[in-house]
Every structure is written in structure tokens, then in C-alpha cells.
C-alpha beads as a LAMMPS data file, in Angstrom:
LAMMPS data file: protein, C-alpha beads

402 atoms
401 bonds

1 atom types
1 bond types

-500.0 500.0 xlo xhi
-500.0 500.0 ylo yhi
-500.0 500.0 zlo zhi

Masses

1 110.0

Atoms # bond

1 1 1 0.000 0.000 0.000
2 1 1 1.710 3.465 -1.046
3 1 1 2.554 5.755 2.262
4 1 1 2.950 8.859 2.335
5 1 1 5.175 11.356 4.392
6 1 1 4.443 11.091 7.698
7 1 1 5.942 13.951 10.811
8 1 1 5.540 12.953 14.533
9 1 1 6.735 15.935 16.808
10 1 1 5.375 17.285 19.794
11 1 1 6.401 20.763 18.288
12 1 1 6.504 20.254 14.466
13 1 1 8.742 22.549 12.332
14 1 1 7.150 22.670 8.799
15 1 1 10.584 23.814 7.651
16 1 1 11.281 19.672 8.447
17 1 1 9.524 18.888 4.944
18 1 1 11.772 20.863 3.213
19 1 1 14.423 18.256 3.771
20 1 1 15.127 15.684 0.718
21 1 1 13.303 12.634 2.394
22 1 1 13.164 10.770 -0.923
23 1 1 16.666 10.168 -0.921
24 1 1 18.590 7.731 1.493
25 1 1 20.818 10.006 3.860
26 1 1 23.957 9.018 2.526
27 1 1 22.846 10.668 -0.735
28 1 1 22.326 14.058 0.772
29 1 1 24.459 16.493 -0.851
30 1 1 26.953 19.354 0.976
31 1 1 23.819 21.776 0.656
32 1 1 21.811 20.442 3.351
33 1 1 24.590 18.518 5.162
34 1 1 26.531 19.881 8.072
35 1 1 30.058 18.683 8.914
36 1 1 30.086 18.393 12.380
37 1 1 32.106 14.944 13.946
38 1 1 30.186 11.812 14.333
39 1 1 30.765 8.936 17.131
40 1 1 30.757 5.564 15.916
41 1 1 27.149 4.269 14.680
42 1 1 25.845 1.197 13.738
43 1 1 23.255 3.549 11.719
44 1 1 23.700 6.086 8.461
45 1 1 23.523 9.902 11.302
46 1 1 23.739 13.255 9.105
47 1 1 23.276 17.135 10.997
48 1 1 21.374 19.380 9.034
49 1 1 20.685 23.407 9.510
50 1 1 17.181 23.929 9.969
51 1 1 15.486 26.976 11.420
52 1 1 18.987 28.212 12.689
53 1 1 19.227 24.849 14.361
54 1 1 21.389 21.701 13.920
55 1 1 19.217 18.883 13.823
56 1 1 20.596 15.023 14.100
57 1 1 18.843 12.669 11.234
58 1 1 19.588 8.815 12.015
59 1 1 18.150 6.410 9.665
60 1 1 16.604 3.990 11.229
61 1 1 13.601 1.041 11.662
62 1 1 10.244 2.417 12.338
63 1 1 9.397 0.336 15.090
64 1 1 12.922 0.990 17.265
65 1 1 12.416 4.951 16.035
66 1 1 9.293 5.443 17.647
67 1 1 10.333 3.463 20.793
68 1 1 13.793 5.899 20.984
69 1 1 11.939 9.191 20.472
70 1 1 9.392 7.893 23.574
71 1 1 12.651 7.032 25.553
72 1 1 14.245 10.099 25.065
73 1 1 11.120 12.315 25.531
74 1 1 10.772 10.417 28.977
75 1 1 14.281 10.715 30.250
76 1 1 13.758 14.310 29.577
77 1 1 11.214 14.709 31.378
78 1 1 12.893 13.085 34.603
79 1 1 15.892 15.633 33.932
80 1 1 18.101 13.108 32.538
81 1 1 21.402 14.477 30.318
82 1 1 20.237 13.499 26.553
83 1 1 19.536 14.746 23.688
84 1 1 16.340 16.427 22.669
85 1 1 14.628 14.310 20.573
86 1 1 12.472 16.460 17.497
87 1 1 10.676 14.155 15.225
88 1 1 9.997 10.614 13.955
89 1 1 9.589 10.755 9.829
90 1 1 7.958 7.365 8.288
91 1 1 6.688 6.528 4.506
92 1 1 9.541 8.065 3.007
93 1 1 9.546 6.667 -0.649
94 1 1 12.344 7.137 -2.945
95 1 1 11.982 8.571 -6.795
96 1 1 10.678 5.128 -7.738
97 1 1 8.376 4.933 -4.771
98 1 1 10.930 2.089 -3.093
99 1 1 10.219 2.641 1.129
100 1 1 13.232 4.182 2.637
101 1 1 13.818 3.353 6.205
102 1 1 12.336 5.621 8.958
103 1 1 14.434 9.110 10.127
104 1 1 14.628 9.744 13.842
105 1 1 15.222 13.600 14.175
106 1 1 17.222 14.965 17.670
107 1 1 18.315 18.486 18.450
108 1 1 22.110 18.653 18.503
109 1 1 23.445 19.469 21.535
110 1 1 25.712 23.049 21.502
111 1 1 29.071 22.693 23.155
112 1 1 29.037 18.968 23.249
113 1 1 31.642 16.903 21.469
114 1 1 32.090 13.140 20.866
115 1 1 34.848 11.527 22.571
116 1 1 36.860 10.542 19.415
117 1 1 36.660 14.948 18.748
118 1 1 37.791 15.147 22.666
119 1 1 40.809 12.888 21.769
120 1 1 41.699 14.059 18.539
121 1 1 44.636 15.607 20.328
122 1 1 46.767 13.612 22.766
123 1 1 44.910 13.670 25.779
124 1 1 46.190 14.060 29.525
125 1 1 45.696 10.802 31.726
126 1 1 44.131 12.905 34.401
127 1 1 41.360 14.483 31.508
128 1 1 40.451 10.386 30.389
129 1 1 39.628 9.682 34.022
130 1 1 37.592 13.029 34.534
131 1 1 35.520 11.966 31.085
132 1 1 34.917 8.789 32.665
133 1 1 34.018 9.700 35.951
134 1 1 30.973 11.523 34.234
135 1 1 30.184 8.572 32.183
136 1 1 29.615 7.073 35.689
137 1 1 27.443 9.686 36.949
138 1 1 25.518 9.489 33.846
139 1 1 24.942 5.561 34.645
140 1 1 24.052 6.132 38.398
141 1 1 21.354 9.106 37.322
142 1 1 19.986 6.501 34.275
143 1 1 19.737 3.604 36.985
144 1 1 18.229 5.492 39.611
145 1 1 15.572 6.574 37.381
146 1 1 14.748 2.698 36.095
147 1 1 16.656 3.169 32.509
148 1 1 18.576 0.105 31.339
149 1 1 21.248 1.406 28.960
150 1 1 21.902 -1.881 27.342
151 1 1 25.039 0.042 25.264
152 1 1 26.648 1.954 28.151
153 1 1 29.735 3.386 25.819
154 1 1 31.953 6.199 25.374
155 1 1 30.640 6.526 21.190
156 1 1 26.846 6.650 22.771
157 1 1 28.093 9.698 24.837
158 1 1 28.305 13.202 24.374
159 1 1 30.394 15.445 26.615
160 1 1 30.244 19.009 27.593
161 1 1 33.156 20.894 29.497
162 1 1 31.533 21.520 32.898
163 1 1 34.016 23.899 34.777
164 1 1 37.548 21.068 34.826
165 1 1 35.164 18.140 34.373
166 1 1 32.800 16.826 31.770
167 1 1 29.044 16.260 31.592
168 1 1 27.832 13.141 30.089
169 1 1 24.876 13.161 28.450
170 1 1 22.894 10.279 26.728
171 1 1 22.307 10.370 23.033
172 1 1 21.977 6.748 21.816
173 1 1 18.831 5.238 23.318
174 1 1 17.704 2.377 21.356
175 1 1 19.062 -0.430 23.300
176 1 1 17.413 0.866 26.198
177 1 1 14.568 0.052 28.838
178 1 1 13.062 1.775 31.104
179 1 1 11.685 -0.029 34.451
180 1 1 9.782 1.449 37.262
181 1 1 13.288 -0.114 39.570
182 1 1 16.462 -2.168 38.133
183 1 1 17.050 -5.313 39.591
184 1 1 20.685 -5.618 40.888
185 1 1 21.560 -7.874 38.212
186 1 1 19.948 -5.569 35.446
187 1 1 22.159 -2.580 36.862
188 1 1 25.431 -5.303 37.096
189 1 1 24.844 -6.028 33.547
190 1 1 24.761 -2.392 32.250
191 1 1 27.815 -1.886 34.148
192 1 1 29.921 -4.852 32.869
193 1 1 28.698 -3.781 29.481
194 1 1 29.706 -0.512 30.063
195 1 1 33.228 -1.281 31.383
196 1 1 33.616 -4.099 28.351
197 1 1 33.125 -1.372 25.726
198 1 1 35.026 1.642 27.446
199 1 1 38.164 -0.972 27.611
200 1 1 37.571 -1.578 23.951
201 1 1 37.461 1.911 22.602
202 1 1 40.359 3.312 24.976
203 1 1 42.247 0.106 22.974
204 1 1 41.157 1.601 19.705
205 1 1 42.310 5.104 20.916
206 1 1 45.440 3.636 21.955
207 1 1 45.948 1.668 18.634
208 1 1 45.612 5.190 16.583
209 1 1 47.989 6.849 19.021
210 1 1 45.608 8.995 20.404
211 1 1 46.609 8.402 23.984
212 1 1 49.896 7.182 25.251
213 1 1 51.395 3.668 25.623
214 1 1 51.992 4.123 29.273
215 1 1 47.820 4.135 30.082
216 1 1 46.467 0.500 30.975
217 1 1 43.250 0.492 29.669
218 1 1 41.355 -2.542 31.057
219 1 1 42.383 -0.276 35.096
220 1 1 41.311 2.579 33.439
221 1 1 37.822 1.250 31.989
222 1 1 37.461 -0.223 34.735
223 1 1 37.132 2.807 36.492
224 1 1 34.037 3.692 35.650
225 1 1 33.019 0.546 37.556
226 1 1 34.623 1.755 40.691
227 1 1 33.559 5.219 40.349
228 1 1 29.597 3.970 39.882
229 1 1 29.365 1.802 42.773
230 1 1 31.582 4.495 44.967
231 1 1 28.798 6.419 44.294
232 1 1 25.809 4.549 43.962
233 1 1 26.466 2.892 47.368
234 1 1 26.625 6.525 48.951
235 1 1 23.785 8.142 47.616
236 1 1 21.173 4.714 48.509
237 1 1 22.649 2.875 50.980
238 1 1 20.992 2.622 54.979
239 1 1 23.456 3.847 57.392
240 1 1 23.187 2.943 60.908
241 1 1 24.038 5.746 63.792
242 1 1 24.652 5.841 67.510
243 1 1 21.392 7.973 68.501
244 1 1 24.001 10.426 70.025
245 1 1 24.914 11.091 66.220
246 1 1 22.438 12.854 64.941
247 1 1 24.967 15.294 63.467
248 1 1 25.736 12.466 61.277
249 1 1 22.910 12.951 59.083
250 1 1 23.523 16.637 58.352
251 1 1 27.070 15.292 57.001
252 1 1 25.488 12.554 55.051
253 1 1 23.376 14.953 53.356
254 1 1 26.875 17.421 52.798
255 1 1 28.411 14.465 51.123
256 1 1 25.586 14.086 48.790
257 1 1 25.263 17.818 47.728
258 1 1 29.087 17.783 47.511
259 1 1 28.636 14.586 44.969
260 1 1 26.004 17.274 42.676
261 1 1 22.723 15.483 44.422
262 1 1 19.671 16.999 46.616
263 1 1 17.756 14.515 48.910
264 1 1 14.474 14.993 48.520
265 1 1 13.271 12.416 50.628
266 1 1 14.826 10.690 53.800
267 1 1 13.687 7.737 55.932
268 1 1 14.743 7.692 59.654
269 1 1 13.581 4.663 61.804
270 1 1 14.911 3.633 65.381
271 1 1 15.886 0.193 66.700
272 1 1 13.816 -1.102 69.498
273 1 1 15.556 -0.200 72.173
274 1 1 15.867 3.161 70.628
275 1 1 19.827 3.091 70.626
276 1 1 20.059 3.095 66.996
277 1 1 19.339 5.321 64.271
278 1 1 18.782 3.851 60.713
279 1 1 18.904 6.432 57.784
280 1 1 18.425 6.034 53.837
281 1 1 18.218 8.474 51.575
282 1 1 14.860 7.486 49.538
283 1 1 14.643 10.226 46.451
284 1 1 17.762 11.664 45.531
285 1 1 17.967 14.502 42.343
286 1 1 21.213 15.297 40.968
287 1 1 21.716 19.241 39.937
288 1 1 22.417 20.215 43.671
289 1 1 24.187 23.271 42.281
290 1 1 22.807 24.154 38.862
291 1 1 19.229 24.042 40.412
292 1 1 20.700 26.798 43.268
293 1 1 22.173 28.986 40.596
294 1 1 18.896 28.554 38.494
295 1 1 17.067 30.086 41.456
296 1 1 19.473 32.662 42.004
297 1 1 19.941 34.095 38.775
298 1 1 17.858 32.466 36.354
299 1 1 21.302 30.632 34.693
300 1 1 20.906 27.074 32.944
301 1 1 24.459 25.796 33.898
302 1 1 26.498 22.734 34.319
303 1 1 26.806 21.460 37.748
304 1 1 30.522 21.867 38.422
305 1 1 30.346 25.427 36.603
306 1 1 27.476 26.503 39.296
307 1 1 29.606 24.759 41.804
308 1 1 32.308 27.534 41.812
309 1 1 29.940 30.530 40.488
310 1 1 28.422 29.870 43.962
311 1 1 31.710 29.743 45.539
312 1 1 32.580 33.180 43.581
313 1 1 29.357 34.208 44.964
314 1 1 30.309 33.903 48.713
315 1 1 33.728 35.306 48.162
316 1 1 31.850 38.670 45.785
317 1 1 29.591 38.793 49.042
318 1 1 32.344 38.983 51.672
319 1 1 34.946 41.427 49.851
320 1 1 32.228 43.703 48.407
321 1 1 31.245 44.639 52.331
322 1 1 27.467 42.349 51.916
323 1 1 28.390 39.715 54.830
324 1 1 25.072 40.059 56.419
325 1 1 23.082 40.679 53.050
326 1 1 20.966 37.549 51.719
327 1 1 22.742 35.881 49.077
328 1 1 19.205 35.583 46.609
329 1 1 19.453 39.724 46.858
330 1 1 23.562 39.218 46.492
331 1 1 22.854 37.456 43.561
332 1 1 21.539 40.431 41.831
333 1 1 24.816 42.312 41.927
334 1 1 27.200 39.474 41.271
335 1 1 25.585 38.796 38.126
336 1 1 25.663 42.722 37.143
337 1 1 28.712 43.598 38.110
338 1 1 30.999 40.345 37.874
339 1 1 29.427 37.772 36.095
340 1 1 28.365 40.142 33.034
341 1 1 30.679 42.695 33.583
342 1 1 33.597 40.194 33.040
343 1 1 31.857 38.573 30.084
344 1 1 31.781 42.127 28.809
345 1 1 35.030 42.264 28.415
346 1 1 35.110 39.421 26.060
347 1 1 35.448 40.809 22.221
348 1 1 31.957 39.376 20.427
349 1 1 33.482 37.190 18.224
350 1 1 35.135 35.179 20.315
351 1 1 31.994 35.096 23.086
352 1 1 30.513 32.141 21.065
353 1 1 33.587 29.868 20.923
354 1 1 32.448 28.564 24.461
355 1 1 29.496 28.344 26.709
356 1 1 29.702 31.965 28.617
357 1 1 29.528 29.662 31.778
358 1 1 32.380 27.807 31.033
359 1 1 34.254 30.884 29.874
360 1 1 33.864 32.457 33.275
361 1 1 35.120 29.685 35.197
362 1 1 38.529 29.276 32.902
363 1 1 38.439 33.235 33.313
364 1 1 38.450 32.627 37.419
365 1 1 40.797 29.563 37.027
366 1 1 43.308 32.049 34.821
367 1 1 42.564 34.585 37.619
368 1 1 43.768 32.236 40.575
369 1 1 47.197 31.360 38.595
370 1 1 47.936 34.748 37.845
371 1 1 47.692 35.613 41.192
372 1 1 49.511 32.898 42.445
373 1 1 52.413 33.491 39.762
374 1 1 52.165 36.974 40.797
375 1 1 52.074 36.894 44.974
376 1 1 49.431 39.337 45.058
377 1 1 45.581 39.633 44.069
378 1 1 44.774 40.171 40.156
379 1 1 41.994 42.168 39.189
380 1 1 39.362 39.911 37.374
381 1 1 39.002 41.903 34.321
382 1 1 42.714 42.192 33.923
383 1 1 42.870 38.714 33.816
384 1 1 39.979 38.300 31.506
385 1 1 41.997 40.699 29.102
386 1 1 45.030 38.204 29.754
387 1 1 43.073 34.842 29.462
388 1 1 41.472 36.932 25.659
389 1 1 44.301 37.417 24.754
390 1 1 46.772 34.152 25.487
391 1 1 43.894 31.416 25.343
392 1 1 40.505 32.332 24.190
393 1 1 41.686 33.621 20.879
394 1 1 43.851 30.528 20.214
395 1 1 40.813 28.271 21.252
396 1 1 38.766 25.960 18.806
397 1 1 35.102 27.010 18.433
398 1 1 32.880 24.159 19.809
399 1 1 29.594 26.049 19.366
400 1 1 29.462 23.645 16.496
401 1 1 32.468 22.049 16.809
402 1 1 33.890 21.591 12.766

Bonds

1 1 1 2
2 1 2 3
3 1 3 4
4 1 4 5
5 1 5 6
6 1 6 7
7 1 7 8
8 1 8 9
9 1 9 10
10 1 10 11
11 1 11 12
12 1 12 13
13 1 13 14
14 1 14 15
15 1 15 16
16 1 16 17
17 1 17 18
18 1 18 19
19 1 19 20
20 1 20 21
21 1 21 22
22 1 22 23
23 1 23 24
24 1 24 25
25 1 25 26
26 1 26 27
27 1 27 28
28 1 28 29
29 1 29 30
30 1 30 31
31 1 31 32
32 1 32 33
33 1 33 34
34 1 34 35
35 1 35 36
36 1 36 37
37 1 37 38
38 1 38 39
39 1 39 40
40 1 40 41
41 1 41 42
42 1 42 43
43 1 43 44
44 1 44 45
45 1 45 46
46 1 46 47
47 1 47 48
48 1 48 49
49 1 49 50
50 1 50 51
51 1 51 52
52 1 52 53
53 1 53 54
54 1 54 55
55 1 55 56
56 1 56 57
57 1 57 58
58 1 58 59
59 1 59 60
60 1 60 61
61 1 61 62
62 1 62 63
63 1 63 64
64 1 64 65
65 1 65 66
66 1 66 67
67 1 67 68
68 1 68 69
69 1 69 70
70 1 70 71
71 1 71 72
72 1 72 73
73 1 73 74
74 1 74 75
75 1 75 76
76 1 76 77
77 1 77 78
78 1 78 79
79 1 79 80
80 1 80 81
81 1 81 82
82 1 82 83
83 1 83 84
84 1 84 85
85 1 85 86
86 1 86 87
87 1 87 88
88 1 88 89
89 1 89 90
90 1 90 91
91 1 91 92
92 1 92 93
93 1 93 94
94 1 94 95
95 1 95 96
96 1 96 97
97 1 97 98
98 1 98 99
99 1 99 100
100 1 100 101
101 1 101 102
102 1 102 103
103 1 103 104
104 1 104 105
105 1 105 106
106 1 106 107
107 1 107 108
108 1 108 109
109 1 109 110
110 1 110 111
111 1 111 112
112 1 112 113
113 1 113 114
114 1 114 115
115 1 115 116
116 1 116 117
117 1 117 118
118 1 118 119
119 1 119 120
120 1 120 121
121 1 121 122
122 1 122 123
123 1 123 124
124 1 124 125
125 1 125 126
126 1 126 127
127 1 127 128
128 1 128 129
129 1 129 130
130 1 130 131
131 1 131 132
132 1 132 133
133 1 133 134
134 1 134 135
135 1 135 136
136 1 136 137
137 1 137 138
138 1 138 139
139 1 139 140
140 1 140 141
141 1 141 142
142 1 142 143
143 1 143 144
144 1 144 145
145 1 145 146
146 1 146 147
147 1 147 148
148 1 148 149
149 1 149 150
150 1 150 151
151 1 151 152
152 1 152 153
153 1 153 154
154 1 154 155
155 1 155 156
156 1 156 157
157 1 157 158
158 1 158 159
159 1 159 160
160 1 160 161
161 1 161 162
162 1 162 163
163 1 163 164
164 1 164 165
165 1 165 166
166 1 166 167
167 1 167 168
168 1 168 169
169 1 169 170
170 1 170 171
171 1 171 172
172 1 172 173
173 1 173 174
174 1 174 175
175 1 175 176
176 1 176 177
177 1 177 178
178 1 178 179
179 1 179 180
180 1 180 181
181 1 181 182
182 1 182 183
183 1 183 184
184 1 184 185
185 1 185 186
186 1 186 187
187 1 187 188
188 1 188 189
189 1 189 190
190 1 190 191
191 1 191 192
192 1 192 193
193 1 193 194
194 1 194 195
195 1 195 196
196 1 196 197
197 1 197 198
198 1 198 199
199 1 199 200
200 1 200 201
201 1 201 202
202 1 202 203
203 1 203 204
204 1 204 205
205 1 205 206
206 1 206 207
207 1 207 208
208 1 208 209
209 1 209 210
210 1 210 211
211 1 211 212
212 1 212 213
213 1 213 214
214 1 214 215
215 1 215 216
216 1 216 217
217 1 217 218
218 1 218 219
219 1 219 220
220 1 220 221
221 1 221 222
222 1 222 223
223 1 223 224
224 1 224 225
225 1 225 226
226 1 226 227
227 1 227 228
228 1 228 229
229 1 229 230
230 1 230 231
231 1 231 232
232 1 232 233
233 1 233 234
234 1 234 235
235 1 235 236
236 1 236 237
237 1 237 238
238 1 238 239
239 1 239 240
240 1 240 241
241 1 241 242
242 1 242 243
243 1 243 244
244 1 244 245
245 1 245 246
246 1 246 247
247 1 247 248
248 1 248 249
249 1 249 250
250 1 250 251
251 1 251 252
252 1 252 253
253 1 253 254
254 1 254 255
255 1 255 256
256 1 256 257
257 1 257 258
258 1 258 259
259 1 259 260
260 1 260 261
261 1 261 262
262 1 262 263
263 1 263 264
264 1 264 265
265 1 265 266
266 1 266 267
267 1 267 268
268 1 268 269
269 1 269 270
270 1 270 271
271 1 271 272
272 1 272 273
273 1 273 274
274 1 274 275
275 1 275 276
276 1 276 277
277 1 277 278
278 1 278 279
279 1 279 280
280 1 280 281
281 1 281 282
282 1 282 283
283 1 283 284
284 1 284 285
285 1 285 286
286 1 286 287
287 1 287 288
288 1 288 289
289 1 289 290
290 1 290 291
291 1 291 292
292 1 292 293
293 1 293 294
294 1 294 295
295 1 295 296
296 1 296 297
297 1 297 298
298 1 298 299
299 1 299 300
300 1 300 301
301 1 301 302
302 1 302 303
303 1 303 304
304 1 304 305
305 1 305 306
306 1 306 307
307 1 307 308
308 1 308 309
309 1 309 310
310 1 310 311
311 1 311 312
312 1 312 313
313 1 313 314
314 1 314 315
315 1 315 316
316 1 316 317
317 1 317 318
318 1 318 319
319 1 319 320
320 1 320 321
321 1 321 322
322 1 322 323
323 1 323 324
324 1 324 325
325 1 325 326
326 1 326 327
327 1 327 328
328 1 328 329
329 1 329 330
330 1 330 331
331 1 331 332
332 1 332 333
333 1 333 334
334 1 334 335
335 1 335 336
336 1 336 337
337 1 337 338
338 1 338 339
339 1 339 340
340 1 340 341
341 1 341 342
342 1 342 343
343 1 343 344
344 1 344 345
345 1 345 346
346 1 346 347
347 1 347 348
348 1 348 349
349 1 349 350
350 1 350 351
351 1 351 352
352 1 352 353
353 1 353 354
354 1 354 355
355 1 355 356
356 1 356 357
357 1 357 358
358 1 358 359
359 1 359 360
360 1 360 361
361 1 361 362
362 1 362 363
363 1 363 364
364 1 364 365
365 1 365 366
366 1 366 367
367 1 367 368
368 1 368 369
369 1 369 370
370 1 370 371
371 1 371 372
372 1 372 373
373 1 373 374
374 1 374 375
375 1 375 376
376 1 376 377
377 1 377 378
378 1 378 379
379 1 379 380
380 1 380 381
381 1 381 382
382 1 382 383
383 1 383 384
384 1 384 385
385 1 385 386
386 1 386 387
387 1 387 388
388 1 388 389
389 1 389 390
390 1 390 391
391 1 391 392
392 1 392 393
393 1 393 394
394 1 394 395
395 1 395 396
396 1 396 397
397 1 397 398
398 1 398 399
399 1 399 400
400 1 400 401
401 1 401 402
């Protein structure tokens, strides 16, 4: 029976039917085509400009399309790290009227880069382990939340710089599940897979000489096993305290906002003699810091990037004579006359090349070592002209990283 074109989008661009659907992707010419860098695929994946955004096209079956887009749609909704997905396109036809296999459409992420673009140049030993690490967070938030990965990897990532770390976020679902609670073995599973391909690809980096002979990479994959269950043990396991220790579950709690997670929820119980006090966190959100800065200034930003605007926040509120002055009403004036005023400073053209979060905190970082070099204090906008001038301008652009 002939189909015909068919969009499915919560929010449908018409501009999406200007796209040349009755051609396979890999026949789509350099006029629609972006060139932005690819992870590894088992699927034809092309980036488009539509509507002054990049949009992801992945070829793919209709059935496993429409069961991705729901995925995705309902991580986001939970506040999981993925990609947005846009649209599901079915009864594409070719010139003939052949089918051509289903398109499922995602937002591309600004800022983010593939792992392979991350490691393009020879990377430090200390910067694999940090993009790891957040691969493991990533996990712990998808478990919590019931989602089995199924193809935990480093190519079904996408990173963003978040202050000197990296945030993870999801962007292949189609292997995945999503449960109202993983058993253990379902999260052991994900894990092992995870760790079995993050060995394999750091060997494929390794073979192309993109990081060095002297990094073992079945101690470093494994990492991210140690690093999940480091953390997954401390943000849901019961802890028993003397009832003398009460103070105990204030610190508990500091640990977990110091990990990037809120408790929302916590479950206290007594033994029977009433000796003992059992605690276990019960809902736990991560975003412990981007959801403060969010309320304090209305900024979308990364959670190790909120981490130390809050911290510049405190300092701002001691030296600028507002000690006793509410830090929401602080907040005001930071973001005037620091935050913006030291973005401000950046020439226009090179604003873009990063997210203005991230620029701020390198802009801080370069701050702190020219003070240090120095012995003294630096003003912040004379090192902002510094940092311009010796690192920004010599910076790639990963708006839409080419």
C-alpha cells in the first residue's frame, strides 16, 4: 500500500519537509549537510541546519524509532542528560516509490563533542579519568531513574566541558529500557557492558595513538566501575548511627550535595531499644548546584560550573562589604557587576567559541594562577583581558564544533 510522508513531533517545524526525504541520507548532498564529527554508529547519522538549528537525522527502523523518540522524551522529562529528541519521519519513498527506512530527528546538543573529537589531540591521563568519571554519573542518574542502557559506551556519549570536568549526556537510546526499579543484576549487567566497551574503545584510541602507551586500559575502563558503585552505594545505601549522632545525618546529606545530588526524601527509623538510628536516603535529584544557581539568577548551567559561580558568589559577598546581606538579593549584583561585567570584556566574536559559563570559570581559574604566579591579588578583568588574549583567541570554536 503506497505511504505517504508522515511527521511525529510534539512541536513540528514545517521547515522539516523541506528536507530531501526521498533520498537515502547518505545521498544528501553538501547543501543540506553539516560537517560536524560523528561517534561511531551502527546507523547512516547526518546534521542538518534547519530553522537556525542543527538537527541530528539517524536512519533507522520504524518500530525501534518510535520506541527511541518515547525514551528520550521520557528521560527528559525526569531531567536526565540526553539529547532532545524532534521528530519521527515514516513513509519516506524514494523517486521510484521504493520505502526508505524511517528518520529519527534529535536536536544537537551546543558545546558537546564526541569523545573521538575530545581525543583528537593527545589527551592528559588525568582528563580520560575526569571523562569517565561523568560517564559514571551518567549511569548512576539513568539507573536510579529505572533506565537500562543496554550500550553503556563512550561513542553513545556526548560530553560538555563543565568547569575542569565533563558532563555526560545520553544520546543513543535504542538499546534501552526503562523499568519502574532495576534489579541488581539488570544494573550489574549495564555496568559490565559498560566497562567491556570503554576498555575496547580506549584500545582503539590507543591503537591510533591517540593516547599514550603508558595508560592500561582494562584499570582505566574499569574505572568507571569503581567510580559507579563508589557512588551509587553513597547516595542509597541505609546507614546505621549511635542515637548520640544525629549530626551524622547533616554530614550525610553534605556528602551528597558535595557529589552534585539533593535529597528529597529521607527515611529515619529507630531500633527497638531506641539506641540506633537507621537512615536512607529514599529520592535523591542530581543538579544540587545548577538548580541553586537557576534560582538565584535564572542561569541554565552545568553542575561543576554553578559549583564555583556559587563559591565566587560567597567570596563577591564577603569582599564587596554584603556579609550580612541575603545571598538571593547578592545574587543580583554578582551577576551585574561580575558575572556580566567580566563577560563584557570578552570581544563578540570570540563570546561564542564557548558556553559563557564555562568561559567564566577558565576566566576565574586564569585569575587564581595569575595571582599565584604573581604573589598578590589580580583584578578579574585584567585577567579576563590576559586569558582573551593568550587562550581564548587561540581556542577551537565548539559552538558547532567543525
Amino acid at each position: 500500500m503506497h505511504k505517504t510522508l508522515e511527521i511525529t513531533a510534539a512541536n513540528v517545524d514545517p521547515a522539516l519537509l523541506d528536507l530531501p526525504w526521498n533520498l537515502p541520507l547518505e545521498e544528501w548532498g553538501e547543501d543540506v549537510v553539516v560537517a560536524l564529527p560523528r561517534g561511531i554508529s551502527r546507523h547512516i547519522v547526518r546534521f542538518v541546519k534547519l530553522s537556525g538549528r542543527i538537527l541530528a537525522v539517524k536512519e533507522i527502523g520504524e518500530e525501534v524509532a518510535y520506541r527511541e523518540y518515547n525514551l528520550l522524551r521520557d528521560l527528559e522529562k525526569v531531567d536526565i542528560p540526553t539529547v532532545e529528541a524532534t521528530a519521527v519521519i515514516t513513509g519516506r519513498t524514494d523517486k521510484n516509490g521504493e520505502p526508505l527506512n524511517c528518520a529519527l530527528v534529535t536536536e544537537h546538543l551546543p558545546y558537546s563533542l564526541p569523545y573521538r573529537a575530545l581525543f583528537s589531540k593527545r589527551m592528559r591521563t588525568e582528563t580520560v579519568l575526569r571523562l569517565i568519571d561523568s560517564l559514571a554519573v551518567l549511569l548512576v542518574r539513568l539507573h536510579i531513574n529505572g533506565f537500562y542502557w543496554g550500550d553503556c559506551s563512550l561513542s553513545n556519549t556526548l560530553f560538555r566541558r563543565d568547569a575542569g570536568a565533563f558532563a555526560a549526556y545520553l544520546v543513543d537510546a535504542e538499546t534501552g529500557e526503562l523499568h519502574e526499579k532495576l534489579t541488581i543484576g539488570q544494573r550489574n549487567y549495564d555496568l559490565d557492558l559498560a566497562r567491556t566497551n570503554v576498555i575496547g574503545e580506549l584500545m582503539d584510541l590507543q591503537a591510533g595513538a591517540l593516547i599514550t602507551d603508558d595508560i592500561d586500559t582494562i584499570e582505566t575502563g574499569s574505572r568507571i566501575v569503581e567510580r559507579y558503585e563508589k557512588l551509587w552505594t553513597e547516595i542509597t545505601a541505609t546507614e546505621r548511627l549511635d542515637i548520640k549522632d544525629k549530626w551524622k545525618i547533616e554530614e550525610r546529606i553534605k556528602r551528597l550535595n558535595n557529589l552534585g545530588f539533593d535529597v528529597a526524601e529521607l527515611i529515619m527509623t529507630t531500633d527497638v531499644d531506641g539506641t540506633s538510628l537507621i537512615i536512607k536516603p529514599k529520592v535523591v535529584d542530581a543538579g544540587h548546584y545548577s538548580r541553586q544557581i537557576l534560582r538565584l539568577t535564572g542561569m541554565d548551567v552545568e553542575e561543576q560550573q554553578a559549583r564555583h559561580m556559587i563559591n565566587d558568589m560567597h567570596t563577591y559577598q564577603v569582599t564587596s562589604g554584603r556579609k550580612d546581606v541575603p545571598l538571593e538579593i547578592v545574587a543580583h549584583a554578582w551577576l551585574d557587576e561580575i558575572f556580566e561585567g567580566t563577560l563584557a570584556k570578552v570581544p563578540t566574536e570570540l563570546l561564542a567559541k564557548l558556553e559563557p559559563a564555562q568561559i567564566f570559570h577558565e576566566i576565574l581559574e586564569h585569575k587564581w594562577y595569575l595571582s599565584e604566579k604573581q604573589g598578590s591579588e589580580v583584578d578579574i578583568f585584567l585577567a579576563t583581558e590576559s586569558y582573551v588574549r593568550d587562550i581564548l583567541q587561540n581556542r577551537a570554536d565548539e559552538r558547532e564544533f567543525i
